[in-house]
py3Dmol code that shows the C-alpha trace and the ligand (Angstrom):
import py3Dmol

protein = """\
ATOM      1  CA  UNK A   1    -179.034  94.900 -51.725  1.00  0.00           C
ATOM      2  CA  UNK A   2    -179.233  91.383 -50.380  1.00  0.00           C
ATOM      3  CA  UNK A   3    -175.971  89.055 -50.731  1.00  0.00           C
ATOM      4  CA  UNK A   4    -177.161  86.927 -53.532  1.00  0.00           C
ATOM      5  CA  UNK A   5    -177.725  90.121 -55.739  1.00  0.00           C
ATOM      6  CA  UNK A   6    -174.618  91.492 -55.793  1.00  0.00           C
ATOM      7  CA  UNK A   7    -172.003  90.162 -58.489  1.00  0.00           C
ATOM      8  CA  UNK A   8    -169.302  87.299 -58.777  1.00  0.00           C
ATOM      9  CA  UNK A   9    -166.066  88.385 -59.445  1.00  0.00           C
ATOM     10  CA  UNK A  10    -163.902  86.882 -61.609  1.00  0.00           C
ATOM     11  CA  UNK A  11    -159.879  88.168 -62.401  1.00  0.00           C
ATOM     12  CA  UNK A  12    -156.950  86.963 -64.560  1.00  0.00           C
ATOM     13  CA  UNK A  13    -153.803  88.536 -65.507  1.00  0.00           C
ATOM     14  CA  UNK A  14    -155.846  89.366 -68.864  1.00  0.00           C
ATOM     15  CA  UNK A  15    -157.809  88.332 -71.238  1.00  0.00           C
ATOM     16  CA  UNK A  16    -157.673  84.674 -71.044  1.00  0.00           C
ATOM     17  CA  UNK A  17    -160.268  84.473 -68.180  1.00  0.00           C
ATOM     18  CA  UNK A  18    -163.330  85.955 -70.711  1.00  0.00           C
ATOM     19  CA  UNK A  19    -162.951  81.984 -71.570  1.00  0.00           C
ATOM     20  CA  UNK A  20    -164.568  81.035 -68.227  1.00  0.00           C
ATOM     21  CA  UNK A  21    -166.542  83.788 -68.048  1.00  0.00           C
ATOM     22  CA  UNK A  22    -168.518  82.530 -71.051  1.00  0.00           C
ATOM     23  CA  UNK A  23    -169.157  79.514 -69.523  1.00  0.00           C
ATOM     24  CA  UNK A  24    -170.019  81.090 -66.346  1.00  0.00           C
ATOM     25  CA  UNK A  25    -172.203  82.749 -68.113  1.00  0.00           C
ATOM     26  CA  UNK A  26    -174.056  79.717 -70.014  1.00  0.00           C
ATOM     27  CA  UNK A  27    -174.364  78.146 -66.227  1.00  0.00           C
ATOM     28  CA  UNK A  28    -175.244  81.048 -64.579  1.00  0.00           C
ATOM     29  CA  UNK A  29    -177.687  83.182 -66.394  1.00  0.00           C
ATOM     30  CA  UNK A  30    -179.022  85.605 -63.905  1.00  0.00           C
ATOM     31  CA  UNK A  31    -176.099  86.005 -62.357  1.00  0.00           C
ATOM     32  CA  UNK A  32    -173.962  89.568 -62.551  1.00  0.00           C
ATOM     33  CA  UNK A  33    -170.601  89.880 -63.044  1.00  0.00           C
ATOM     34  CA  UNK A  34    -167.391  92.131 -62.683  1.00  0.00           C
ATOM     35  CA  UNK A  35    -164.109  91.530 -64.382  1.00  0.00           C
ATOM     36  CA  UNK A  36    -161.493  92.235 -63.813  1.00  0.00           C
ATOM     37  CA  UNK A  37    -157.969  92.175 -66.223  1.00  0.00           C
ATOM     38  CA  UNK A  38    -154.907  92.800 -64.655  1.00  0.00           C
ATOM     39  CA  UNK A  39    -153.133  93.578 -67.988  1.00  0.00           C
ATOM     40  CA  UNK A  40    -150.728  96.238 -66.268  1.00  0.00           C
ATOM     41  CA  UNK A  41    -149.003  93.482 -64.407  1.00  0.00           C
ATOM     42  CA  UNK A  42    -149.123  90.474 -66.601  1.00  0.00           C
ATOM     43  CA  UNK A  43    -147.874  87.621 -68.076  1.00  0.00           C
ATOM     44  CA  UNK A  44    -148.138  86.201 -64.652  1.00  0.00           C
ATOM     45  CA  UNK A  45    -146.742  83.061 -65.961  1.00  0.00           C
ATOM     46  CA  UNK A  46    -143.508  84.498 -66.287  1.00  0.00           C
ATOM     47  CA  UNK A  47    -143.543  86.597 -62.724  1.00  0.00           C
ATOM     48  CA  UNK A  48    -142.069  85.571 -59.343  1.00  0.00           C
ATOM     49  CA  UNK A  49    -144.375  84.129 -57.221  1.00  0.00           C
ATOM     50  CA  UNK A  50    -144.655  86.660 -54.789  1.00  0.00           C
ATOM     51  CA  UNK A  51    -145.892  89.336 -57.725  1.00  0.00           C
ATOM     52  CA  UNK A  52    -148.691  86.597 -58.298  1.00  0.00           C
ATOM     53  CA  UNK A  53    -149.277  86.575 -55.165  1.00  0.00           C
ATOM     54  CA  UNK A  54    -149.332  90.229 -54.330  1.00  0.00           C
ATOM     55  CA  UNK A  55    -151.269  91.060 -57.374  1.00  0.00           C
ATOM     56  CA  UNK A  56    -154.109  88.054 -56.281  1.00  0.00           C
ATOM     57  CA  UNK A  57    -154.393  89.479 -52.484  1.00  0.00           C
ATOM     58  CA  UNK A  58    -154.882  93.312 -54.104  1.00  0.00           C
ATOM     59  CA  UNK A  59    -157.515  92.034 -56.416  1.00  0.00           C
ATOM     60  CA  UNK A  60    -159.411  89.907 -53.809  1.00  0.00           C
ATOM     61  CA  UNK A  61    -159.594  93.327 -51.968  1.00  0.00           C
ATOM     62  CA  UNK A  62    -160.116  95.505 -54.360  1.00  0.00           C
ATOM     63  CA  UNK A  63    -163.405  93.456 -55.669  1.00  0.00           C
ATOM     64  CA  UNK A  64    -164.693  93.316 -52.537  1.00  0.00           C
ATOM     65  CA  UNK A  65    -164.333  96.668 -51.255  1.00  0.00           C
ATOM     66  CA  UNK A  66    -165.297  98.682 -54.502  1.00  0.00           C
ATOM     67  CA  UNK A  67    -167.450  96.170 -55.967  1.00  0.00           C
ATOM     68  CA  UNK A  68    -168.901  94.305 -52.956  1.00  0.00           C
ATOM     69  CA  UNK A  69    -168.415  90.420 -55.108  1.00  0.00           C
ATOM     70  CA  UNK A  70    -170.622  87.533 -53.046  1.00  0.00           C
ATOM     71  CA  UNK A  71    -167.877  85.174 -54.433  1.00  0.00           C
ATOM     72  CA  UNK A  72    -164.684  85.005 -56.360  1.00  0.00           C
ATOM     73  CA  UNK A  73    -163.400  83.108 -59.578  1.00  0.00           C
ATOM     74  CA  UNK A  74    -159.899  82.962 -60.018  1.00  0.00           C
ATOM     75  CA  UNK A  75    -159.730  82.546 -63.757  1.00  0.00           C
ATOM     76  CA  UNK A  76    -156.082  82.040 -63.961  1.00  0.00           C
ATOM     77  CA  UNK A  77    -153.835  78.640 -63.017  1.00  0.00           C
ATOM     78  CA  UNK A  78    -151.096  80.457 -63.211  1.00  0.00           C
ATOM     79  CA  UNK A  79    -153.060  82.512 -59.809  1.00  0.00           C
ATOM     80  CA  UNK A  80    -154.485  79.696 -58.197  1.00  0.00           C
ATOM     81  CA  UNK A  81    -151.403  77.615 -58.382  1.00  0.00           C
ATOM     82  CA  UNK A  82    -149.614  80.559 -56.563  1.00  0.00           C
ATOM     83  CA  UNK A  83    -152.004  81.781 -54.275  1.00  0.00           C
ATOM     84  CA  UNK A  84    -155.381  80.365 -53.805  1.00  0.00           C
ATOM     85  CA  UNK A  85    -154.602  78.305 -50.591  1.00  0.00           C
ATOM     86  CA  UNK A  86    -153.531  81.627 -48.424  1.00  0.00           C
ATOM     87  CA  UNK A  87    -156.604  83.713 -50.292  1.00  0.00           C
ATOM     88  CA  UNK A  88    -158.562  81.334 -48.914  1.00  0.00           C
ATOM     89  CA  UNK A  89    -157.800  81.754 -45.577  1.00  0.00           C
ATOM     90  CA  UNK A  90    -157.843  85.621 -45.607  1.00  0.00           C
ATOM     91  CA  UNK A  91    -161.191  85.674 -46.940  1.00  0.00           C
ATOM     92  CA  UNK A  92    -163.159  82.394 -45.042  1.00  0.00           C
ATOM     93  CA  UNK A  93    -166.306  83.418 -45.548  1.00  0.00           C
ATOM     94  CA  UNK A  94    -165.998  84.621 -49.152  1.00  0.00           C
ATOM     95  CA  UNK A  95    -167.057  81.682 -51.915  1.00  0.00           C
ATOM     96  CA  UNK A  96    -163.578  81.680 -54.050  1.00  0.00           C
ATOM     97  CA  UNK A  97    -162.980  78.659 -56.700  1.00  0.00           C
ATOM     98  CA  UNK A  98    -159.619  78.245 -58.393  1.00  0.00           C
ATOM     99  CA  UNK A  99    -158.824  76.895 -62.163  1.00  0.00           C
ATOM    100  CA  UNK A 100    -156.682  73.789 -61.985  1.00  0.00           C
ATOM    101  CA  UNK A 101    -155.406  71.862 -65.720  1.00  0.00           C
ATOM    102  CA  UNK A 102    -157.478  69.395 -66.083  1.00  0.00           C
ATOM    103  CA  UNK A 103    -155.315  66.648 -65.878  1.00  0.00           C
ATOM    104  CA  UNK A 104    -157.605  63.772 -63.998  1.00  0.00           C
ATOM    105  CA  UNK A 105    -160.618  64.342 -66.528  1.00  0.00           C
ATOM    106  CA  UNK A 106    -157.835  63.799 -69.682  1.00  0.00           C
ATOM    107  CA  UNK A 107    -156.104  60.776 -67.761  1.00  0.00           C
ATOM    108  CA  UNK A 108    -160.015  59.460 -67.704  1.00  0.00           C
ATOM    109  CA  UNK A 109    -160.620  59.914 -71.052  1.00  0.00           C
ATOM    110  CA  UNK A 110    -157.255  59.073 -72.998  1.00  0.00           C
ATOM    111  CA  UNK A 111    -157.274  55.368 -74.582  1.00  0.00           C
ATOM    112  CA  UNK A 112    -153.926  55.754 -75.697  1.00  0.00           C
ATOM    113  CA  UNK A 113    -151.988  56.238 -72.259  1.00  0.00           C
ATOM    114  CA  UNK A 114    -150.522  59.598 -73.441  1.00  0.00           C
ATOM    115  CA  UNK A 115    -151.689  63.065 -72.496  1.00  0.00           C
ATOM    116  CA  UNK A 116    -150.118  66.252 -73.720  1.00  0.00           C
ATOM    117  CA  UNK A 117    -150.100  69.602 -70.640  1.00  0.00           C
ATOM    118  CA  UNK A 118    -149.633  73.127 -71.803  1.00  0.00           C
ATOM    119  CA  UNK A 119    -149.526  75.341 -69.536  1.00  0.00           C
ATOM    120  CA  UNK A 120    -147.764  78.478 -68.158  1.00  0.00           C
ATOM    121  CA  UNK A 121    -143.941  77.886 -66.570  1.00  0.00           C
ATOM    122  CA  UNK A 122    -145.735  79.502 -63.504  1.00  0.00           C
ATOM    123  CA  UNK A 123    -148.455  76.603 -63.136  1.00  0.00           C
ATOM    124  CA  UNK A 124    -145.883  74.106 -64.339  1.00  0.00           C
ATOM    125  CA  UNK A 125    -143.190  75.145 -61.665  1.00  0.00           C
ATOM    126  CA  UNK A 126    -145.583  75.011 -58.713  1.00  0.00           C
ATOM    127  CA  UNK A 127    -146.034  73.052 -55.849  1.00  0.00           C
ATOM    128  CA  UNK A 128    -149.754  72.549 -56.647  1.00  0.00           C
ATOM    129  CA  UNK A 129    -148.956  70.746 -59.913  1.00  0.00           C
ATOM    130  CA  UNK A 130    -146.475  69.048 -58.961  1.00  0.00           C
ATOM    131  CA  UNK A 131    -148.756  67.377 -56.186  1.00  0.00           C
ATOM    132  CA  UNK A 132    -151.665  66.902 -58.970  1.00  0.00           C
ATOM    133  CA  UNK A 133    -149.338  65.268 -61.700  1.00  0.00           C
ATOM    134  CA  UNK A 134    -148.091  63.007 -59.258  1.00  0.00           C
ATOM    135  CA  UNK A 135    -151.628  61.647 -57.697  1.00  0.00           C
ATOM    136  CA  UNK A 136    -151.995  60.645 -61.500  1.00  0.00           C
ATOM    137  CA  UNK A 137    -148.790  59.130 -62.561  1.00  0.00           C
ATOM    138  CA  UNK A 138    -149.884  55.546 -62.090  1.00  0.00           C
ATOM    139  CA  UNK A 139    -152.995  56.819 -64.662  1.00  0.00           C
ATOM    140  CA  UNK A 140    -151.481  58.105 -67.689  1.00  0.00           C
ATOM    141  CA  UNK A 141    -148.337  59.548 -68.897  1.00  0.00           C
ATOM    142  CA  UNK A 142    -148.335  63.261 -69.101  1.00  0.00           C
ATOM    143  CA  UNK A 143    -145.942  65.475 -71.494  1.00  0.00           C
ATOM    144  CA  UNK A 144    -145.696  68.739 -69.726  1.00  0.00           C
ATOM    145  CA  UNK A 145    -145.094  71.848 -71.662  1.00  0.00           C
ATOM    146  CA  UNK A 146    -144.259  75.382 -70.325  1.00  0.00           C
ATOM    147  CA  UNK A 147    -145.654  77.387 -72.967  1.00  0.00           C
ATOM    148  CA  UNK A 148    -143.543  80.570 -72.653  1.00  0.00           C
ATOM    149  CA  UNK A 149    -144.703  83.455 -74.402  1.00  0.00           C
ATOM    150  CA  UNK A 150    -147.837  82.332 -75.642  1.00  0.00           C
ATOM    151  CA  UNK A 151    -150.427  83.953 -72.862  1.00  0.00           C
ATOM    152  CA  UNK A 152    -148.560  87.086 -74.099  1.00  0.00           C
ATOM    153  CA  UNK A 153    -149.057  86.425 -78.291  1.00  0.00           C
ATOM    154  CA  UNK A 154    -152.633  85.882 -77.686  1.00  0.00           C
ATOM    155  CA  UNK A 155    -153.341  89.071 -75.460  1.00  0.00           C
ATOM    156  CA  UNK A 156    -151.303  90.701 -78.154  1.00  0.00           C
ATOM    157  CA  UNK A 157    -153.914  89.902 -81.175  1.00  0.00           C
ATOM    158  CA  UNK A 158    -156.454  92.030 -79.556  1.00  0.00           C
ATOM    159  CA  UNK A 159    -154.205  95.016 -80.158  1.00  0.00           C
ATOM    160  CA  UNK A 160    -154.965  96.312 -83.868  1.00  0.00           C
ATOM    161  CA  UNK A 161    -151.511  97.564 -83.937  1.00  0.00           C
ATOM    162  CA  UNK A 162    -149.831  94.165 -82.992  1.00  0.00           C
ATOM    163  CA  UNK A 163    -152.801  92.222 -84.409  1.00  0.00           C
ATOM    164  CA  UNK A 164    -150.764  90.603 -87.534  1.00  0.00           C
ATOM    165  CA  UNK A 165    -147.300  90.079 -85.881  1.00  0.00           C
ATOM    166  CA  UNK A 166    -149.019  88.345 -82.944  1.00  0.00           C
ATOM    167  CA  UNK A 167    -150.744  86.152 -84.735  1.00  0.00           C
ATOM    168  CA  UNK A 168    -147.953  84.810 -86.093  1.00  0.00           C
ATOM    169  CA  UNK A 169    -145.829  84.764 -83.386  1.00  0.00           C
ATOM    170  CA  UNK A 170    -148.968  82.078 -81.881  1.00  0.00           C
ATOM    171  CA  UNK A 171    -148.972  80.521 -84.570  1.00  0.00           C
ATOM    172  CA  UNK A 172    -145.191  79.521 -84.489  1.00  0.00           C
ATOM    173  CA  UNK A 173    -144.956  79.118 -80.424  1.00  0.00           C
ATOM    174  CA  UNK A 174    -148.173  76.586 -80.991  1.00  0.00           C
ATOM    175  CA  UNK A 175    -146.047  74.611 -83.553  1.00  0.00           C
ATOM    176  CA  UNK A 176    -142.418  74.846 -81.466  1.00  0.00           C
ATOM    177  CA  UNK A 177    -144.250  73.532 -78.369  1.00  0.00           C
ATOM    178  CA  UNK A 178    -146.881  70.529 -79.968  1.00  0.00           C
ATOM    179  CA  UNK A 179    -143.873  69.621 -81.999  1.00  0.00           C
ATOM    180  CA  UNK A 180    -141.734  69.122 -78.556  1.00  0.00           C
ATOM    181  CA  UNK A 181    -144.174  67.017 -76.834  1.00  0.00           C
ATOM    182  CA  UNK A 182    -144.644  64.448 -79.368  1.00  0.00           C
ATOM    183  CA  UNK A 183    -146.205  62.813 -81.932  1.00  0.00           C
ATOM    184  CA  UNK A 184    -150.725  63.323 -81.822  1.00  0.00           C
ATOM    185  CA  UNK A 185    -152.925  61.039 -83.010  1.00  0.00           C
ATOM    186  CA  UNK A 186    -154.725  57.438 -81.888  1.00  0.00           C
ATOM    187  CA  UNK A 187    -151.924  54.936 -82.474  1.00  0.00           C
ATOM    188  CA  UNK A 188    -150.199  53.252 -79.153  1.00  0.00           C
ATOM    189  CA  UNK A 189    -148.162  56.072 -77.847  1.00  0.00           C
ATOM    190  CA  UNK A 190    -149.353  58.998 -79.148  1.00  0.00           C
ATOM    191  CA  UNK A 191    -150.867  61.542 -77.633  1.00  0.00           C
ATOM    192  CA  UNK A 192    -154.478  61.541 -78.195  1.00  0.00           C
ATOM    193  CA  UNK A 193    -155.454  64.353 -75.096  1.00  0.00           C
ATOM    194  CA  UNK A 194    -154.343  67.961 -74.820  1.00  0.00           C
ATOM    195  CA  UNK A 195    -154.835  69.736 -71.777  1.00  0.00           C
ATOM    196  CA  UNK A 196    -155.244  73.451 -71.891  1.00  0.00           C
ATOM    197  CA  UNK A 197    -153.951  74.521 -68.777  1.00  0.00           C
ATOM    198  CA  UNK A 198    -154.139  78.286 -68.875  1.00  0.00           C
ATOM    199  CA  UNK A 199    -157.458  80.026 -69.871  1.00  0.00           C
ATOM    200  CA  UNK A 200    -155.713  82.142 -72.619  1.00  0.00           C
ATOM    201  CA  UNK A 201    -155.013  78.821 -74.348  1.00  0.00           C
ATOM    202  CA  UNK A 202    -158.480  78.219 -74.894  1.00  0.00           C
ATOM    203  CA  UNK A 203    -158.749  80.846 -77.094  1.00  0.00           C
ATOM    204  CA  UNK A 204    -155.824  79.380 -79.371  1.00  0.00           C
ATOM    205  CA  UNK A 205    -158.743  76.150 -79.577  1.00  0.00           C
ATOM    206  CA  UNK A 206    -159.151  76.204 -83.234  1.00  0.00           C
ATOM    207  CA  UNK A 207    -155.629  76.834 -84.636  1.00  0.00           C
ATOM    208  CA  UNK A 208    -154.495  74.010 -82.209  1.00  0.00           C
ATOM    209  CA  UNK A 209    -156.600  71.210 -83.366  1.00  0.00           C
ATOM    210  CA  UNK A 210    -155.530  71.815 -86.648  1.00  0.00           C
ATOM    211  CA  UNK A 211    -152.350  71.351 -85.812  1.00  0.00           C
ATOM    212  CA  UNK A 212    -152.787  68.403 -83.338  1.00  0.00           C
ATOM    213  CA  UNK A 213    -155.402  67.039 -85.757  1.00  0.00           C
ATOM    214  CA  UNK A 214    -159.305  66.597 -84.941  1.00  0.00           C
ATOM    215  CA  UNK A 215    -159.397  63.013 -83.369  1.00  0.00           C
ATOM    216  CA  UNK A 216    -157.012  64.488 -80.227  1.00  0.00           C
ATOM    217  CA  UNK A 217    -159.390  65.432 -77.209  1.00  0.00           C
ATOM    218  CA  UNK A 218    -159.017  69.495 -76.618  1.00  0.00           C
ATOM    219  CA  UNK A 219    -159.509  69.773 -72.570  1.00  0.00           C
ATOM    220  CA  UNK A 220    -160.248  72.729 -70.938  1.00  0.00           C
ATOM    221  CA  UNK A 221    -161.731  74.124 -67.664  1.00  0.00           C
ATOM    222  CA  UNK A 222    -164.351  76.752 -68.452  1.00  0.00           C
ATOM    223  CA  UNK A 223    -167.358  74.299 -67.789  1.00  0.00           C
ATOM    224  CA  UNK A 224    -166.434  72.469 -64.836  1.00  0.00           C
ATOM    225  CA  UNK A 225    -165.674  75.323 -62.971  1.00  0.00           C
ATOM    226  CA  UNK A 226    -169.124  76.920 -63.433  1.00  0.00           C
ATOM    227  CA  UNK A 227    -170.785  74.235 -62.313  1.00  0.00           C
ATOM    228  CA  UNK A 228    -168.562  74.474 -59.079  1.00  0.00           C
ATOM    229  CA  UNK A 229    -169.355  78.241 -58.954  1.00  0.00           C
ATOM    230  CA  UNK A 230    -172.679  77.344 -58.952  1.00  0.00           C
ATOM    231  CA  UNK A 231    -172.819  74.403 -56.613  1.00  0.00           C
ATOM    232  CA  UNK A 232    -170.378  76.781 -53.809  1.00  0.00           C
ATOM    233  CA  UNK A 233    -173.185  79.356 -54.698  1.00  0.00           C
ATOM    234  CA  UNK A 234    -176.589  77.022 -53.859  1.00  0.00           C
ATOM    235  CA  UNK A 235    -174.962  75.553 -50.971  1.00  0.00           C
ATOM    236  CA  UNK A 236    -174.082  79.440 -49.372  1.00  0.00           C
ATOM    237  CA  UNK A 237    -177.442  80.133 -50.657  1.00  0.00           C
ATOM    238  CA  UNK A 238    -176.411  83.013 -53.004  1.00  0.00           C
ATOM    239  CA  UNK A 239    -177.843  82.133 -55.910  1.00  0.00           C
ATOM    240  CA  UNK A 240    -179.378  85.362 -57.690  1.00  0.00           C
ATOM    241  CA  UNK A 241    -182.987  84.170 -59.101  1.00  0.00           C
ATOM    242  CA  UNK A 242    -184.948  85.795 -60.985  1.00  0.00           C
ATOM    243  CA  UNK A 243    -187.130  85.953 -64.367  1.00  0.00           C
ATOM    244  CA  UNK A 244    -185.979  85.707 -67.941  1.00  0.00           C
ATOM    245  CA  UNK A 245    -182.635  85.323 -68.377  1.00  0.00           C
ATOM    246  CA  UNK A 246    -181.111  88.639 -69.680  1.00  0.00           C
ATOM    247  CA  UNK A 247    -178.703  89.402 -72.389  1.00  0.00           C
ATOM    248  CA  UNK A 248    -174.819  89.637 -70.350  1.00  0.00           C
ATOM    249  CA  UNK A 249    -174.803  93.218 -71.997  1.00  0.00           C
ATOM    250  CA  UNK A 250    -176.772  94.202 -68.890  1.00  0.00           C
ATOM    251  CA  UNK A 251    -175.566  91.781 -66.059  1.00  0.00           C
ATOM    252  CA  UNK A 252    -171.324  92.415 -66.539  1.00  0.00           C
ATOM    253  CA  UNK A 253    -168.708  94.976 -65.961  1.00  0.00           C
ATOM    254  CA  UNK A 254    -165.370  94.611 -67.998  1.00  0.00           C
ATOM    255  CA  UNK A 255    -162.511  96.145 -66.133  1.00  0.00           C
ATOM    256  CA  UNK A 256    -158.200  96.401 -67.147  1.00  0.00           C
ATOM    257  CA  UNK A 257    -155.674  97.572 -65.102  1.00  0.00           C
ATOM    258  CA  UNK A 258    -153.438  98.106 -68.444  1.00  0.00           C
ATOM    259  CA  UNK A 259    -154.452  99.275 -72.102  1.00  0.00           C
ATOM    260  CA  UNK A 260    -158.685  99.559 -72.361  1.00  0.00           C
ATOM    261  CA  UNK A 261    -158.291  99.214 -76.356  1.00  0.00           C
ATOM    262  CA  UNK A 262    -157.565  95.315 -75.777  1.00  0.00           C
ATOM    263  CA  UNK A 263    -160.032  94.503 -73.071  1.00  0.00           C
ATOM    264  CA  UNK A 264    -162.724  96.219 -75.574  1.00  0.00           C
ATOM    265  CA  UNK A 265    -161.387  94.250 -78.943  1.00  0.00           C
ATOM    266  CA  UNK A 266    -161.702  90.822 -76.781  1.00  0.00           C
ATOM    267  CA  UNK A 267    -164.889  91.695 -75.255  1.00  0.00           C
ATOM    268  CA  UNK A 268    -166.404  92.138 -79.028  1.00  0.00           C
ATOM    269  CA  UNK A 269    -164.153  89.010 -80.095  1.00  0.00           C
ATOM    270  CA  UNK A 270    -165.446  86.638 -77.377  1.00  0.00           C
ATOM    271  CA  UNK A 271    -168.414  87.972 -75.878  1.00  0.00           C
ATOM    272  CA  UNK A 272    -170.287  90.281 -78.391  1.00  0.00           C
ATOM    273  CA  UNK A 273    -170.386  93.035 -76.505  1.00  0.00           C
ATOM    274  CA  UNK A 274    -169.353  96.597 -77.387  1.00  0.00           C
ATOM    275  CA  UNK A 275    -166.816  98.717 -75.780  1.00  0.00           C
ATOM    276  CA  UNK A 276    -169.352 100.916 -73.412  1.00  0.00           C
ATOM    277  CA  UNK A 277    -169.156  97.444 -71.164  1.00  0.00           C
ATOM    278  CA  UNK A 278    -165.371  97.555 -70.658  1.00  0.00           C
ATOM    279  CA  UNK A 279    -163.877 100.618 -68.390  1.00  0.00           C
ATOM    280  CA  UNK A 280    -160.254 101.200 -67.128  1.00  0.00           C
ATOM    281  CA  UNK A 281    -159.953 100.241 -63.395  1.00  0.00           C
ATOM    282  CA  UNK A 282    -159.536 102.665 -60.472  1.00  0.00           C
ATOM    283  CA  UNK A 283    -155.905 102.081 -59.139  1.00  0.00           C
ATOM    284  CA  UNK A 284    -155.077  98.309 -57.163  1.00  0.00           C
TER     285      UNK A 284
END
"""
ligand_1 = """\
10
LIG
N -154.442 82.991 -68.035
C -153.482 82.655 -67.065
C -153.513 81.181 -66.686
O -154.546 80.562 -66.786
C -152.093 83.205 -67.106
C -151.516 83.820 -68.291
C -150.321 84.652 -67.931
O -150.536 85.800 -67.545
O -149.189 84.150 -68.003
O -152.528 80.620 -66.264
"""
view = py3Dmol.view(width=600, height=400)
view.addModel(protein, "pdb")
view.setStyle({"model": 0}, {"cartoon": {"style": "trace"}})
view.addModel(ligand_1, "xyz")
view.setStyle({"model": 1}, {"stick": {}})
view.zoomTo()
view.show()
């Protein structure tokens, strides 16, 4: 098989990351993918460091080894604020692009001055952000908010069992942390941009602006980084071309460390596909 044919990888602690695989997906539509879910080790938000880290190298490996990726998408900030520099440098030659909040598109596009972060307390403790948040601070005033918990609530409503009680439980944590960031809206001071800085958030999209209200600006990463994928991918020429576009049914592999029953509800959720597409992992 030549390079560009074989897949792009693309790993989060769960389920969050099927948000940039959908844009991936949109950008990329001959391309194949595996993903992966490390469900058996997450909320990574709320792990050390080195677990992040550990779990991030294993992954890298185990993609390229068993699945034989011509690039990797970390789909997680919580991941590529912990670990992305040194994966880089173990794997040089390897295409591998990292999810970052968005915070200099929502200082760009705030009129009001004030921009709202959530984000996991792993991405918000990190070196990384802490260099990106203060490049900016000259730009905009940024409310920072370590969303505890909610990665976790929103896995949880792809279990049937849990379904109802996690649901709620997002539903509160949404309100608890908005409510403690400020006051949303257009008027001088409030915060009129909300950056979703983990890629589970994204799936919270719709119960959030009703909360926040529809005139606050929803940012998220999903497109931006395809369009990197695919710019990393033309200039390595890797590209996979070919005819038609096919349906993703037949160009992706859905993979969990933990419980397959969640990875298979999501993958119906978010990407209409049925369970034959999602399989438990071998062992990382
Ligand atoms: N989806 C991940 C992120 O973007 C992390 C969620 C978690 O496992 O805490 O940060």
């Amino acid at each position: 098989m030549s390079a560009a044919q074989r897949p792009i990888g693309v790993f989060d602690s769960g389920i969050g990351g099927l948000s940039v695989l959908q844009a991936l997906n949109r950008a990329l539509p001959q391309e194949h993918f595996v993903y992966l879910a490390d469900n058996a080790h997450a909320p990574y938000g709320e792990k050390s460091d080195l677990h992040v880290q550990q779990r991030t190298y294993a992954i890298a490996q185990h993609l390229i080894r068993q699945h034989g990726i011509k690039a990797l998408v970390v789909a997680c900030n919580t991941a590529t604020a912990a670990a992305i520099h040194e994966l880089r440098q173990q794997h040089p030659l390897l295409p591998v692009v990292g999810v970052e909040p968005a915070l200099k598109p929502a200082a760009q596009i705030t009129r009001t001055g004030h921009v709202g972060v959530m984000a996991t307390r792993g991405t918000v403790q990190s070196a990384k952000f802490a260099r990106l948040l203060g490049s900016l601070q000259d730009q905009a005033r940024f409310e920072v908010c370590a969303c505890n918990g909610l990665a976790l609530a929103i896995e949880q409503t792809t279990l049937p069992s849990l379904e109802e009680s996690a649901s709620a439980e997002v539903s509160r944590l949404l309100r608890t942390y908005t409510s403690a960031m400020g006051r949303f809206g257009q008027g001088e001071g409030e915060i009129d941009t909300l950056v979703l800085g983990c890629t589970h958030y994204v799936f919270a999209q719709e119960a959030l602006q009703q909360l926040v209200g529809n005139g606050v600006r929803l940012v998220s990463t999903g497109e931006p980084v395809a369009r990197q994928t695919q710019r990393l991918l033309e200039s390595a020429h890797l590209l996979r071309h070919g005819t038609a576009p096919q349906h993703l049914g037949s160009r992706v592999q859905l993979l969990t460390t933990g419980h397959l029953g969640g990875l298979q509800a999501a993958a119906q959720r978010w990407l209409q596909l049925g369970a034959r597409h999602c399989r438990q992992a071998d062992p990382i």
